[in-house]
Structure formats: C-alpha cells, structure tokens
N, CA, C and O atoms as a MOPAC input file, in Angstrom:
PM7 MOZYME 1SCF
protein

 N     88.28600 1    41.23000 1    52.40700 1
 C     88.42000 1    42.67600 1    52.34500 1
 C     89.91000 1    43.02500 1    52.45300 1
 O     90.61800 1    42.62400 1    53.37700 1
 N     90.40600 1    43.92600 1    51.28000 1
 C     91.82600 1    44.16900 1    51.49000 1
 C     92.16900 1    45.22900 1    52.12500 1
 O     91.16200 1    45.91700 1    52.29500 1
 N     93.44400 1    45.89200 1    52.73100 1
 C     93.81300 1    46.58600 1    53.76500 1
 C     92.93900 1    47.83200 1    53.27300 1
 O     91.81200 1    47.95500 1    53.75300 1
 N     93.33200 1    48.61700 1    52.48200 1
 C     92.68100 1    49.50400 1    52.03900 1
 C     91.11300 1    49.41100 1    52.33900 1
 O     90.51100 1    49.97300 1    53.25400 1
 N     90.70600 1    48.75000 1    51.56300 1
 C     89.08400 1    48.75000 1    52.22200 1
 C     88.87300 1    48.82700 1    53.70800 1
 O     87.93100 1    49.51400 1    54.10300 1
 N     89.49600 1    48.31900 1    54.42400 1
 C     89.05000 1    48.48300 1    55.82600 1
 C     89.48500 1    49.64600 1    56.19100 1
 O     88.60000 1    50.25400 1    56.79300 1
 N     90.72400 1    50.39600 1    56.07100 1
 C     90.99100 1    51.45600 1    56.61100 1
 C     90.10800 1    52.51400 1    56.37900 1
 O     89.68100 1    53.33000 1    57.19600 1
 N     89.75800 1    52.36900 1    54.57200 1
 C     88.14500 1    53.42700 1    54.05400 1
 C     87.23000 1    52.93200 1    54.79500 1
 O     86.51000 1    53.92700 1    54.87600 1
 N     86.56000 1    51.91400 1    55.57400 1
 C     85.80300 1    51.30700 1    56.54500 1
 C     85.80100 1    52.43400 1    57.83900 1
 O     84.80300 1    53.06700 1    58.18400 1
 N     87.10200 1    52.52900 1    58.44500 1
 C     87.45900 1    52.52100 1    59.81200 1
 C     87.26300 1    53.95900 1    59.38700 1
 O     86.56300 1    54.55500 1    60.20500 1
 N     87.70800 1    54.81100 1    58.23100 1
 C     87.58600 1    56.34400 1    58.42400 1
 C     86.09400 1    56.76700 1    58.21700 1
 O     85.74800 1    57.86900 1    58.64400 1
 N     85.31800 1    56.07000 1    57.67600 1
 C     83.58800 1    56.58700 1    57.59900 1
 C     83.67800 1    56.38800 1    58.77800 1
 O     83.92000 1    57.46800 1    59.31700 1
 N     83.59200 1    55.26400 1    59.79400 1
 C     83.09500 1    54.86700 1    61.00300 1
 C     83.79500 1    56.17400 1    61.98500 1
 O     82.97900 1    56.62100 1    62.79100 1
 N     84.97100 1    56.74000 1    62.02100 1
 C     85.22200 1    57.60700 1    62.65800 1
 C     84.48600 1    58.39900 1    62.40100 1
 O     83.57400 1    58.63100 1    63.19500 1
 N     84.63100 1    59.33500 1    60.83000 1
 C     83.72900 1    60.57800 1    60.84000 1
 C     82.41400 1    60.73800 1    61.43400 1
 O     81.90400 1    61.81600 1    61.73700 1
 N     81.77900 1    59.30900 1    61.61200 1
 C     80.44800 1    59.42700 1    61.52500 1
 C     80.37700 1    59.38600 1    63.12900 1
 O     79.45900 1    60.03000 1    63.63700 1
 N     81.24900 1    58.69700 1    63.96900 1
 C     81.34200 1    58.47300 1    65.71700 1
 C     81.82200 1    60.26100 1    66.22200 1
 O     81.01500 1    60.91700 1    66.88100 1
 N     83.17600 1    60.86100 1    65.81600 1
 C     83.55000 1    61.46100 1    66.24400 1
 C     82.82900 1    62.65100 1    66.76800 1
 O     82.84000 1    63.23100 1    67.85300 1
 N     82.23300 1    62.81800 1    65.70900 1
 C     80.72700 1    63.98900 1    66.56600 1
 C     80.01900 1    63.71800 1    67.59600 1
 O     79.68400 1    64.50600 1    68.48000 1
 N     79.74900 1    62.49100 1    67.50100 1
 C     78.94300 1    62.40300 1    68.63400 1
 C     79.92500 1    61.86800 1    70.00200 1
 O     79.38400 1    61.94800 1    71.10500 1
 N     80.71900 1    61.56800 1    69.96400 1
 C     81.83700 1    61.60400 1    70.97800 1
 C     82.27900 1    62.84400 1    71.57100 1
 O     82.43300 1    62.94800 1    72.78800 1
 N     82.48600 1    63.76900 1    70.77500 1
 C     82.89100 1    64.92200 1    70.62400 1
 C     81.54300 1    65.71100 1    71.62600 1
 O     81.94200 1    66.39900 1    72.56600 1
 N     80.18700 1    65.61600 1    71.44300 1
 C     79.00700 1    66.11200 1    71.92000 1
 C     79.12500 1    65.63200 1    73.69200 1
 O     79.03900 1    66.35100 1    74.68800 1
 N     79.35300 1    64.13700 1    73.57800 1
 C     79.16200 1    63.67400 1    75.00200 1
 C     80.20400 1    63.99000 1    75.57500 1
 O     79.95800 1    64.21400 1    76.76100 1
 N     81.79600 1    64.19200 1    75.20400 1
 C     82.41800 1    65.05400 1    76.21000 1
 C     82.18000 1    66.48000 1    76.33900 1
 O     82.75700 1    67.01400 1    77.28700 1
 N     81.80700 1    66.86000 1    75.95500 1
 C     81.45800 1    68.48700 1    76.40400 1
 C     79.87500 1    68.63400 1    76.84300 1
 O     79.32800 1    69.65700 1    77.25500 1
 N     79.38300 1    67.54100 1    76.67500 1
 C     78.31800 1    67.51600 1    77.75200 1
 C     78.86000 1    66.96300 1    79.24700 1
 O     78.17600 1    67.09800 1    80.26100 1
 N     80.41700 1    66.20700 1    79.24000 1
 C     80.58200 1    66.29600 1    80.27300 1
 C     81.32000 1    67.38500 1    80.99300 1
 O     81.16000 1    67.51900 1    82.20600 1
 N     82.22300 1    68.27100 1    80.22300 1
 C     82.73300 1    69.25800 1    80.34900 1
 C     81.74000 1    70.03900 1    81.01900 1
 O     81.87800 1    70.45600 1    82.16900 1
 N     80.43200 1    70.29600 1    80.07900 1
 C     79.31300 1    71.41700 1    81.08200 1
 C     79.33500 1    71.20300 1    82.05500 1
 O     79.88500 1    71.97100 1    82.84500 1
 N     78.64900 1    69.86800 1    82.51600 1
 C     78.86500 1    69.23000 1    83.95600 1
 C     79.80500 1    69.58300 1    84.72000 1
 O     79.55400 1    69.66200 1    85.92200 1
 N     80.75200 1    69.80000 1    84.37900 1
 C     82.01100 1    69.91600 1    85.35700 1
 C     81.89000 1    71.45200 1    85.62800 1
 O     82.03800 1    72.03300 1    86.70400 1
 N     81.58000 1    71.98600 1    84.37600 1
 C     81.91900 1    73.57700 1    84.49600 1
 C     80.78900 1    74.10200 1    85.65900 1
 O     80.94500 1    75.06600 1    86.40800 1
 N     79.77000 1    73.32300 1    85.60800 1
 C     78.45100 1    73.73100 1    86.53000 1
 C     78.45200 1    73.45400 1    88.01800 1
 O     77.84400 1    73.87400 1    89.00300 1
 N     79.24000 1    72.71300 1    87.79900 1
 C     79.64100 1    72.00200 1    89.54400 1
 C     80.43600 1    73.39700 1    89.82900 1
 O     79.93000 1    73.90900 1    90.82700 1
 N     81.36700 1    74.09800 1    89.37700 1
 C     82.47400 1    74.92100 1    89.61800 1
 C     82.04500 1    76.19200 1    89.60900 1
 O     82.72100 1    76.98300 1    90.26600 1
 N     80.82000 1    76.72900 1    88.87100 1
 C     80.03900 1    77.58400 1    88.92500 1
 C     79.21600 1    77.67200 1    90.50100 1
 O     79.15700 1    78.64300 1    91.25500 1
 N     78.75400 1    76.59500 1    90.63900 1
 C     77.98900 1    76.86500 1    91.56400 1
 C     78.33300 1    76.31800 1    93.39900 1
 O     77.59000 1    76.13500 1    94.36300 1
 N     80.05200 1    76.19200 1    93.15700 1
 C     80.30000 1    76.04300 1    94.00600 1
 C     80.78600 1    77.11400 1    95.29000 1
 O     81.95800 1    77.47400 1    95.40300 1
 N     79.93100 1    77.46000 1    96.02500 1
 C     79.70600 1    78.58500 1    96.90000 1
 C     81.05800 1    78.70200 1    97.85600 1
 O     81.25600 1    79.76000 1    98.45300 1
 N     81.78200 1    77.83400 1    97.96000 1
 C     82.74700 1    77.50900 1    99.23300 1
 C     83.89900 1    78.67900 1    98.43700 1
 O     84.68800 1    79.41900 1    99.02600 1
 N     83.71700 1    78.57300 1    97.13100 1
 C     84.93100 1    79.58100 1    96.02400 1
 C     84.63400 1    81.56000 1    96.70300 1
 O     83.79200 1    82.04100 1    97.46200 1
 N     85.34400 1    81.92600 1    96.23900 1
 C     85.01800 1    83.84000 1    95.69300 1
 C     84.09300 1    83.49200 1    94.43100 1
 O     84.14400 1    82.33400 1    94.01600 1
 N     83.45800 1    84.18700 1    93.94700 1
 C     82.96100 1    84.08700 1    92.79600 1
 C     83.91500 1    84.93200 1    91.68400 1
 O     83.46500 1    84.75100 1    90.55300 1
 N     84.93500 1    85.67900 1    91.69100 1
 C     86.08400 1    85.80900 1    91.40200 1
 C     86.83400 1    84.25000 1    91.09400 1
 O     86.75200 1    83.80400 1    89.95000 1
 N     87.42100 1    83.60900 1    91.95800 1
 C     87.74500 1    82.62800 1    91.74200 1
 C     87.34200 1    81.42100 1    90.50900 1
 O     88.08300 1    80.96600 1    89.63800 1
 N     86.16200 1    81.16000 1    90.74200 1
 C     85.23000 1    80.50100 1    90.02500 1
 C     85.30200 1    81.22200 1    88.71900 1
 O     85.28700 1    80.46500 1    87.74900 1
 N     85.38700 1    82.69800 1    88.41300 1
 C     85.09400 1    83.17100 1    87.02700 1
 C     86.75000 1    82.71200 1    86.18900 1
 O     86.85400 1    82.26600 1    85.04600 1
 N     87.96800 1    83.00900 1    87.23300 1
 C     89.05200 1    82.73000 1    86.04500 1
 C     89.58300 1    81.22900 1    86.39100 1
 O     90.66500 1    80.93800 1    85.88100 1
 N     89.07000 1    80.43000 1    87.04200 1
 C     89.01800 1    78.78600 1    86.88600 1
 C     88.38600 1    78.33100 1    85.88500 1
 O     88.85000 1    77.32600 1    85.34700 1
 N     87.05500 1    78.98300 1    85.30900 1
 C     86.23500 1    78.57100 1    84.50600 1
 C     86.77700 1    79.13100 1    82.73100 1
 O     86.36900 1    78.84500 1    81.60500 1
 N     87.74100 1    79.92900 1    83.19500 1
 C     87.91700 1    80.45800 1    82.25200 1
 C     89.18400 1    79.91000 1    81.78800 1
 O     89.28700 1    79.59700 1    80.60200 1
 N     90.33200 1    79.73300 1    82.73400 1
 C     91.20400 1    78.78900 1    82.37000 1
 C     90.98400 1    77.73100 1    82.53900 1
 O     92.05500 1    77.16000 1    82.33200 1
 N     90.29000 1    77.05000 1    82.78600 1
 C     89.86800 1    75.22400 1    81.94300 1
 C     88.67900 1    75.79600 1    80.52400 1
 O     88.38600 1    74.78100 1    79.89300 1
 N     88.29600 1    76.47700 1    80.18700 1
 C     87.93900 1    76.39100 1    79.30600 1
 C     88.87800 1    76.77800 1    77.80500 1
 O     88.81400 1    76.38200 1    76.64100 1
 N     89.67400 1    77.67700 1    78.48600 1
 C     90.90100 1    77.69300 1    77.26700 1
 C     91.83000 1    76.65900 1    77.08300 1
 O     92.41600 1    76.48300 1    76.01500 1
 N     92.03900 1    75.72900 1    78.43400 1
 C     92.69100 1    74.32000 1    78.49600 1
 C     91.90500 1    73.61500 1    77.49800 1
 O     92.35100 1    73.42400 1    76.36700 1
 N     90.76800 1    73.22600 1    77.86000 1
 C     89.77800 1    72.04700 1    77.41400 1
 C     89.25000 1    72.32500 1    75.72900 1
 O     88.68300 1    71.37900 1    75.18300 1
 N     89.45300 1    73.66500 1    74.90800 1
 C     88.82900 1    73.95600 1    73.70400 1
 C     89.67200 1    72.89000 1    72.72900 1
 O     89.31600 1    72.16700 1    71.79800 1
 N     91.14300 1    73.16800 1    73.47600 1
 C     92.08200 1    72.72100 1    72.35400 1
 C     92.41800 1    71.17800 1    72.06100 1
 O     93.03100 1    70.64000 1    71.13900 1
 N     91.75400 1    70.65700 1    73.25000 1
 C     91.53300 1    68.91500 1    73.19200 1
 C     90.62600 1    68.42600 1    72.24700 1
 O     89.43900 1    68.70200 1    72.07500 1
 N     91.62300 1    67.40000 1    71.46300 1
 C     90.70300 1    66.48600 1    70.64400 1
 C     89.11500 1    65.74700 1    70.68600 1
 O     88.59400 1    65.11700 1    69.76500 1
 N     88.44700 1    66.07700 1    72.24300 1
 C     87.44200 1    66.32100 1    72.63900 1
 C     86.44100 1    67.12100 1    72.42300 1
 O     85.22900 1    66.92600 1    72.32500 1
 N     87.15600 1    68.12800 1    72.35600 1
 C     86.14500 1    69.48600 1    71.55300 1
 C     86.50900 1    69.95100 1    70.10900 1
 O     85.68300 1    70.49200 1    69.37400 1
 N     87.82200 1    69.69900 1    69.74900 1
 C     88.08100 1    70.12200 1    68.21100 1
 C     89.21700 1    69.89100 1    67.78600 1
 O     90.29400 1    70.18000 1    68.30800 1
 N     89.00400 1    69.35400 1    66.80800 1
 C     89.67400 1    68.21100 1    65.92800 1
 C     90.40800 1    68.94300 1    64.49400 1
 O     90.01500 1    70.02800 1    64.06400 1
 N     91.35300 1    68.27400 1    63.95200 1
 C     91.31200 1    68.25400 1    62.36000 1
 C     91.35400 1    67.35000 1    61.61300 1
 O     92.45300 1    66.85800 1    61.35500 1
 N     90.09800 1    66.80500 1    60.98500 1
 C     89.99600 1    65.11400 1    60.58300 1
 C     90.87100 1    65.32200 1    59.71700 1
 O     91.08100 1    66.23400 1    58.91700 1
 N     91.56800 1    63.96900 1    60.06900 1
 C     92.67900 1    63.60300 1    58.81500 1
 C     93.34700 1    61.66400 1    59.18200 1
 O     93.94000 1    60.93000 1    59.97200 1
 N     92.65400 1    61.76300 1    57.90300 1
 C     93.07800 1    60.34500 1    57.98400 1
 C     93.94000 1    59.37800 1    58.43300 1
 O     93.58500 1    58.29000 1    58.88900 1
 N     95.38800 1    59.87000 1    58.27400 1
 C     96.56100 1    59.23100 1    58.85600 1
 C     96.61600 1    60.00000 1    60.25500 1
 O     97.82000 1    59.90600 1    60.49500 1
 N     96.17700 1    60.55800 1    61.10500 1
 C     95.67500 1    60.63200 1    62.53300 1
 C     94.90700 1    60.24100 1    63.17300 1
 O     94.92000 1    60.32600 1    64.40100 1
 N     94.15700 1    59.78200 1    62.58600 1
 C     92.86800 1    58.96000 1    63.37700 1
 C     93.42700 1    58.09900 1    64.71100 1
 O     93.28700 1    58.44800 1    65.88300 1
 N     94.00200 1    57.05400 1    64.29500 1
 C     94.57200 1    56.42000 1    65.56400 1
 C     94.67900 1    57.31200 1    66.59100 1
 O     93.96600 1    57.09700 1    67.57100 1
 N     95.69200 1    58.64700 1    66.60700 1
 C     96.44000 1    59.24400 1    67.43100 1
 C     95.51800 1    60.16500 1    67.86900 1
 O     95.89000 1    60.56100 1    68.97300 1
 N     94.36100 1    60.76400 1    67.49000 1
 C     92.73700 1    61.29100 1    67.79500 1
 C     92.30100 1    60.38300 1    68.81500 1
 O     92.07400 1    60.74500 1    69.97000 1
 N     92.17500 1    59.12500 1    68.37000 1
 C     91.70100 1    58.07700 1    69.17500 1
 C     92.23400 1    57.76300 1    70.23700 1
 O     91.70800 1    57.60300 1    71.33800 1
 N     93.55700 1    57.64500 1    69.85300 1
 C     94.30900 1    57.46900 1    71.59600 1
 C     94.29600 1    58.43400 1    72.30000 1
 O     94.76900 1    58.10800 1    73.38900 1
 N     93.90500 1    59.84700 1    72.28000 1
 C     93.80700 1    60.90300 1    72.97600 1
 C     93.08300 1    60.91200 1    73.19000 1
 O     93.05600 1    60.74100 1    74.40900 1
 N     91.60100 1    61.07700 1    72.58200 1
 C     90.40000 1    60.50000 1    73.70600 1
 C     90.21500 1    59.65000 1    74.21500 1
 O     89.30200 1    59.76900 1    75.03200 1
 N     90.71400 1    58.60200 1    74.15400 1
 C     90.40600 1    57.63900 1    75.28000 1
 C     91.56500 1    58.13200 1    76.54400 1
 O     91.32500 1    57.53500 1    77.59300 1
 N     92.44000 1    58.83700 1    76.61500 1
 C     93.77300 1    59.55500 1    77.14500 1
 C     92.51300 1    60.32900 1    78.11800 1
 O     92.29100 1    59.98200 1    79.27800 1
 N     91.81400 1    61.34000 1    77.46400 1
 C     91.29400 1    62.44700 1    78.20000 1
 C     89.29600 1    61.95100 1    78.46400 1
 O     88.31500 1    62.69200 1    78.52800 1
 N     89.42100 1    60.22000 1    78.56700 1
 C     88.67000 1    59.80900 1    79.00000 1
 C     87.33000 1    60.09500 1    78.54100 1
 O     86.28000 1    59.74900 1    79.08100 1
 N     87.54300 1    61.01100 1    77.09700 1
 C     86.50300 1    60.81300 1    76.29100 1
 C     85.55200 1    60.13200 1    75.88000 1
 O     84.33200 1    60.29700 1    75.88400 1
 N     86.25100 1    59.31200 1    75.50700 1
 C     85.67400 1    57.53800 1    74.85200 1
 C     86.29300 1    56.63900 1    75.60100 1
 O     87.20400 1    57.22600 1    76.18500 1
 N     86.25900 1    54.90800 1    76.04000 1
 C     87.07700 1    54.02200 1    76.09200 1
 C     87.25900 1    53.27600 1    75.36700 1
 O     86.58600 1    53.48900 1    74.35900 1
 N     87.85800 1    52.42400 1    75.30200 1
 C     87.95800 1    50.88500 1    74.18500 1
 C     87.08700 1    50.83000 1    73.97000 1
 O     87.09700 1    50.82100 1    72.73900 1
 N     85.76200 1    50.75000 1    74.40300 1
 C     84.60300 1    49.84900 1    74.33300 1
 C     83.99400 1    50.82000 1    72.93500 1
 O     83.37000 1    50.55700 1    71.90800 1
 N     84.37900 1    51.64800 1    73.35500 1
 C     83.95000 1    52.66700 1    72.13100 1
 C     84.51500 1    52.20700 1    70.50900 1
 O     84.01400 1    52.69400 1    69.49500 1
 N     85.41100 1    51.39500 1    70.48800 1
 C     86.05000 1    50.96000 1    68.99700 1
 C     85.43300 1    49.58400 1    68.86000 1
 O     86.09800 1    48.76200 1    68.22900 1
 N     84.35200 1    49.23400 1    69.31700 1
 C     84.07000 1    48.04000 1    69.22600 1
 C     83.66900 1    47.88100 1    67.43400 1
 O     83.30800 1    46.79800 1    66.97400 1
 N     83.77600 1    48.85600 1    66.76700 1
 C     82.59100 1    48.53500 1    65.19000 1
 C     84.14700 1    48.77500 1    64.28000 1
 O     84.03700 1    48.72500 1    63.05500 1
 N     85.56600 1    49.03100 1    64.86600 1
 C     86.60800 1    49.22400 1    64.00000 1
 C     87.17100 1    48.15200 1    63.63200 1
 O     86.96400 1    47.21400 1    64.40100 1
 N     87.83400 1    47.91800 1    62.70700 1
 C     88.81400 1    46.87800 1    62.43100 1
 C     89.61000 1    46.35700 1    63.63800 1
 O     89.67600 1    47.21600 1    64.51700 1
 N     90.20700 1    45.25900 1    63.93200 1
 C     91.23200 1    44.86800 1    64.69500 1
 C     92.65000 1    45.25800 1    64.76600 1
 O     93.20600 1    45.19800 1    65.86300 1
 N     93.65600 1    45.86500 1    63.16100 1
 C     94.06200 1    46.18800 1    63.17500 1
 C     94.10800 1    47.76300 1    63.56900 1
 O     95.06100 1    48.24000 1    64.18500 1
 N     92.97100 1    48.52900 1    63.14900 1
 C     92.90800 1    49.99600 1    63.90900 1
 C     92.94300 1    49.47700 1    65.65700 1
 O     93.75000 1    50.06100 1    66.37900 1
 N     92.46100 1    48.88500 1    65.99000 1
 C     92.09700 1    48.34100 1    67.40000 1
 C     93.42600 1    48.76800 1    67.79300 1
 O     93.72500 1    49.83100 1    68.33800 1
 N     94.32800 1    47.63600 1    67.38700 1
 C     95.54600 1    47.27500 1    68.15500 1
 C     96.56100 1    48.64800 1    67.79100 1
 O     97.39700 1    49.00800 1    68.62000 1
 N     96.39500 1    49.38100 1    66.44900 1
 C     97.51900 1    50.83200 1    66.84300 1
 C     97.05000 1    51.39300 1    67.88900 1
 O     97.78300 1    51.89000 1    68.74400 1
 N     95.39200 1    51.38400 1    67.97400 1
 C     95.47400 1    52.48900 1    69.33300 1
 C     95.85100 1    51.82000 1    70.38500 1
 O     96.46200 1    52.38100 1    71.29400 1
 N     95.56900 1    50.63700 1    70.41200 1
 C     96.53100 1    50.00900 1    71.67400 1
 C     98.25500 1    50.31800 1    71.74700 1
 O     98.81100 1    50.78000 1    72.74300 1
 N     98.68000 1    50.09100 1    70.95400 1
 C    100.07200 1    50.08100 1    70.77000 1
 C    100.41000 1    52.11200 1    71.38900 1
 O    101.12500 1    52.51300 1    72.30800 1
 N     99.83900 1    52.63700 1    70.73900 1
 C     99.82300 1    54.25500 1    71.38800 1
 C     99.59000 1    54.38600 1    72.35000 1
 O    100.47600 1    54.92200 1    73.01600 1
 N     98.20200 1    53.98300 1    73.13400 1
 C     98.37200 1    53.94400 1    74.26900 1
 C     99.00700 1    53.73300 1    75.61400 1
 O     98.74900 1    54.20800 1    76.72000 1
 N    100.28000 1    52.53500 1    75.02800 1
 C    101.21600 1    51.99300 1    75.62700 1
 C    102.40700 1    52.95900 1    76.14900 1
 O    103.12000 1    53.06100 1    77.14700 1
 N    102.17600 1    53.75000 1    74.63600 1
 C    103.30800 1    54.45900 1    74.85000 1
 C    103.63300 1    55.38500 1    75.88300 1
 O    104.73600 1    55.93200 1    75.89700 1

C-alpha cells in the first residue's frame, strides 16, 4: 500500500471515529456539568455562571466541534487525546505513520 493510500485509509477511519468520540466526550462533559448542577454546597447563582462559562470554554474544543480537514487530522488528534478525549489506545486501527505524528505533537 502506497503513502497515499494509507493516508485515504487513516482519513475514512477518522471521519467515521470522530463522531463517536466526539458523542463520548460530551457525554462526559454532561457528567461533569450534572455534578456542578447539583452541587448544593454552591449559591445556585454560582452554579448557573460556572455552568455557563465552561460551557462556552468546552463548545470550542475539538471535542465538541471540529472542522474536518484532512491535513489536520493529526493536530485534531493530538488535541483530543490533550483534552483527554480519546487516548492512544484509541488509534489502534490507524497507520503507524499517523501513529507516530501524533506522537511527535504530543511531545511538543
């Protein structure tokens, strides 16, 4: 398989992961937001513009919304695994060479 083919490989395999990556962090996001909701020890004041500034924090993460594009993928990738989205274990079906840029980014 020549370079090209794998990279058209590695970008189906994203499009087709990233949604559902994308789903399970903001199912963990709810989680978080619900803990903070219903934490009584707050004002409920408090709780409304905490919830409101992490949710204007958290929209703009590659976690919740993206702009697929091919020559970013890596740098998508190293940001969720950054904001603990996904981990490595999550690139297990990519090429080796995609593997190792997001390693190499991550480093950085």
């Amino acid at each position: 398989m020549n370079t090209e083919e794998i990279r058209k490989r590695d970008w189906k395999l994203f499009q087709t992961l990233l949604p559902q990556w994308q789903e399970k962090y903001m199912e963990k996001l709810l989680k978080d937001y619900s803990l903070l909701i219903n934490d009584s020890s707050y004002l409920p004041s408090y709780r409304f513009h905490e919830l409101e500034k992490r949710i204007q924090k958290d929209k703009r993460k590659p976690g919740v919304l993206v702009t697929l594009n091919k020559n970013e993928m890596e740098n998508i990738v190293s940001e969720l695994i950054m904001e603990n989205a996904i981990s490595e274990e999550d690139l297990k079906g990519f090429s080796n060479d995609f593997q190792n840029e997001v390693k190499k980014l991550l480093v950085r």
